[in-house]
C-alpha positions in Angstrom: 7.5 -18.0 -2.2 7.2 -14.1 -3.2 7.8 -13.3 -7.1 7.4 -10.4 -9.1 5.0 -9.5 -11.6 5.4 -6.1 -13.9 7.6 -6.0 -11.1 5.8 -5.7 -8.1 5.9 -8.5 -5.6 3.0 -11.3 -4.9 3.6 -13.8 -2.3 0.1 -16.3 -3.7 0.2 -17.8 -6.7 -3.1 -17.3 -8.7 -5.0 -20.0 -10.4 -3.3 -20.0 -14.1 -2.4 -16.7 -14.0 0.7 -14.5 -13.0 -2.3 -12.4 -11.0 -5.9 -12.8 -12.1 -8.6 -10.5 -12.7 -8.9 -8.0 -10.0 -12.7 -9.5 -8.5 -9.7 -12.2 -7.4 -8.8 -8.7 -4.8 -12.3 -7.5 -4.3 -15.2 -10.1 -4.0 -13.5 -12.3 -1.0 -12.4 -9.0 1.2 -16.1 -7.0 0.5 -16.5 -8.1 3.9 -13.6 -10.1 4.9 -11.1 -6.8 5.8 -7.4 -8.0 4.9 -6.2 -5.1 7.0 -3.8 -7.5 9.5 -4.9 -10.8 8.3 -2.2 -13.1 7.3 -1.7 -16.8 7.2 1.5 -19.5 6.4 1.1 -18.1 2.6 0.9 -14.6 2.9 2.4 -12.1 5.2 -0.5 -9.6 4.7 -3.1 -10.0 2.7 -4.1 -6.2 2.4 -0.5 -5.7 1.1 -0.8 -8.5 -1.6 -4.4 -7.3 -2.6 -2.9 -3.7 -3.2 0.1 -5.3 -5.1 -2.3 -7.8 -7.4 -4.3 -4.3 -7.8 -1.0 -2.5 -9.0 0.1 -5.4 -11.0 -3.0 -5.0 -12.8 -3.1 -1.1 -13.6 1.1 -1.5 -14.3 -0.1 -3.8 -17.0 -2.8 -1.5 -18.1 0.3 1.3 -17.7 2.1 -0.6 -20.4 -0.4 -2.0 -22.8 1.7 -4.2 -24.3 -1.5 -4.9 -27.2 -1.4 -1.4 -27.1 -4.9 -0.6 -26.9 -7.1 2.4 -27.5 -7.6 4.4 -23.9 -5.9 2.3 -21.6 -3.2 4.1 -19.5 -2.3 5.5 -15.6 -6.3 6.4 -15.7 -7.6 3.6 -17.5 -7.1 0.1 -16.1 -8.9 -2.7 -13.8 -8.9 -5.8 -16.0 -11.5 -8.1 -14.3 -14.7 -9.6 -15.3 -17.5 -8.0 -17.2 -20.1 -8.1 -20.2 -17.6 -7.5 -23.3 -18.7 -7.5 -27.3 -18.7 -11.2 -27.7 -19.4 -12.7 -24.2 -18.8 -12.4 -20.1 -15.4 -13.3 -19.4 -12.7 -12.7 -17.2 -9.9 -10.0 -18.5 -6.5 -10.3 -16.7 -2.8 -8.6 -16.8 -1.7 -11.1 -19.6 -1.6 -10.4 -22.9 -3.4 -13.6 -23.9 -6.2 -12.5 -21.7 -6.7 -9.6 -22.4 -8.7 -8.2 -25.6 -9.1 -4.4 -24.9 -12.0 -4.7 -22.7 -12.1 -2.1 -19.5 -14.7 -2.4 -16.8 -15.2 0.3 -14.5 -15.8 -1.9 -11.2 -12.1 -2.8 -11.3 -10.4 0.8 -10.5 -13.5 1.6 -8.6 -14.1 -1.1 -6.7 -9.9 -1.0 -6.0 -10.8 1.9 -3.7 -9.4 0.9 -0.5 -6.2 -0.5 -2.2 -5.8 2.3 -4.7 -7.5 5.4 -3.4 -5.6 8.5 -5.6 -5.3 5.9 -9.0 -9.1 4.3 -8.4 -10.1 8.6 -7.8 -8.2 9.6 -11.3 -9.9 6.8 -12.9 -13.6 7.5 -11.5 -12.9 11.1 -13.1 -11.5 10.4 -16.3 -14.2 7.6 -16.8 -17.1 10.2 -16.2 -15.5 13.5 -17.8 -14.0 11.9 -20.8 -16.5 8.6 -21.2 -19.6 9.7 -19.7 -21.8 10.7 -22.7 -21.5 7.0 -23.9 -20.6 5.3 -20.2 -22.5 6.9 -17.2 -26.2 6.0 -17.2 -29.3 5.9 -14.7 -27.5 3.5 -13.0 -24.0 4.5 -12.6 -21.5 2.8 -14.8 -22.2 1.0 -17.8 -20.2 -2.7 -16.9 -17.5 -2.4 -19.6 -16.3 -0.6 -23.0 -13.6 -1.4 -25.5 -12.7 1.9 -26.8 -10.3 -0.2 -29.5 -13.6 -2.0 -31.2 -16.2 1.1 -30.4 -18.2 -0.7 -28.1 -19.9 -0.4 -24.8 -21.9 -3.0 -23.0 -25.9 -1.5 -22.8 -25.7 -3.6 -19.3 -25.1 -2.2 -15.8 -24.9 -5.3 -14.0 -25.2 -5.1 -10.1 -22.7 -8.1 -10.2 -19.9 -5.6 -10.9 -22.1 -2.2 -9.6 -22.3 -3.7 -5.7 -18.5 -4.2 -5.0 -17.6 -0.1 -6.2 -20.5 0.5 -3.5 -19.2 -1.5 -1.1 -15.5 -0.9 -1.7 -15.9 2.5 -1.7 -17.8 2.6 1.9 -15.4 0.3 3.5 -12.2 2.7 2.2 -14.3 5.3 3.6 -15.6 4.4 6.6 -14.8 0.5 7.0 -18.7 0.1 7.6 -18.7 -3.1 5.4 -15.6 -4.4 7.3 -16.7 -3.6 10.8 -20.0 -5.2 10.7 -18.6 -8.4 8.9 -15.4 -9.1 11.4 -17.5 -8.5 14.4 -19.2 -11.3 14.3 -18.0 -14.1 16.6 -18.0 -16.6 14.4 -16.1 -14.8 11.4 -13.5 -13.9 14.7 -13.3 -17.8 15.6 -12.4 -18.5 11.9 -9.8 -16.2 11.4 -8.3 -17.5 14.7 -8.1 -20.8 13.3 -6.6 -19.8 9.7 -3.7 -18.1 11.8 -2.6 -20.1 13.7 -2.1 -23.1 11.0 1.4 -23.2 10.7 
């Protein structure tokens, strides 16, 4: 049954958590397009991914820890390297410890196009010296400590690459649902009732 979170509506419920880390919206539709799939529990997936995605920068919006640099241009609270281990960051205030990793608004792309574009520019303009690297992104920074991660991990790099194609171009998305057997799948997960 739909609820609201930062009050914006969900229709899943997410595994301990009012709405998760945003890989929850990213990793299972790189190739999996959400665009028109539904099922008994959601009425469109694409819809609920773009809602847990605005849950998340809402929460970021508030900053109820009220830490350093979050705001309408920093947000994403997902997975990544953070000053004391990997872990997942989510919209709660229990987990959540500061830390910010690019791949969330970035890889939020096809959800979020004009909110994941202001936070690819304000990461590189006003965090670049210390965030931008040979290889992109560095995977997180907690502006609140002073720290950045020295990793750029291609765990978190692929998904802005791919995101960002398939909100482009739906290349990613197109090659995945054309295969037969991904279509016979999806057939099957609709019509369960």
């Amino acid at each position: 049954s739909p609820h609201k979170v930062e009050g914006i509506e969900l229709h899943l419920r997410y595994q301990g958590s009012e709405a998760g880390p945003l890989f929850w919206a990213q990793y299972s539709f790189l190739g999996l397009d959400p665009v028109g799939l539904k099922d008994k529990y959601c009425p469109s997936y694409f819809n609920e991914m773009r809602n847990l995605t605005l849950v998340n920068r809402a929460y970021c919006i508030r900053n109820p820890k009220h830490y350093k640099g979050f705001g309408p241009n920093c947000w994403g609270l997902t997975a990544s390297d953070f000053a004391w281990n990997y872990q997942a960051q989510e919209p709660m205030p229990h987990r959540d410890n500061g830390t910010m990793a690019p791949t969330g608004a970035l890889a939020s792309f096809p959800y979020t196009p004009g909110a994941s574009m202001k936070a690819l520019r304000n990461y590189y303009r006003n965090y670049g010296s210390f965030l931008w690297g040979e290889y992109g992104f560095r995977d997180a920074f907690n502006l609140t400590v002073n720290w950045v991660s020295p990793l750029f991990m291609g765990l978190n790099q692929a998904p802005v690459t791919v995101m960002i194609e398939n909100y482009r171009t739906n290349l990613l998305w197109n090659l995945f649902m054309s295969h037969p057997d991904v279509q016979k799948g999806i057939q099957k997960i609709q019509s369960i009732k």
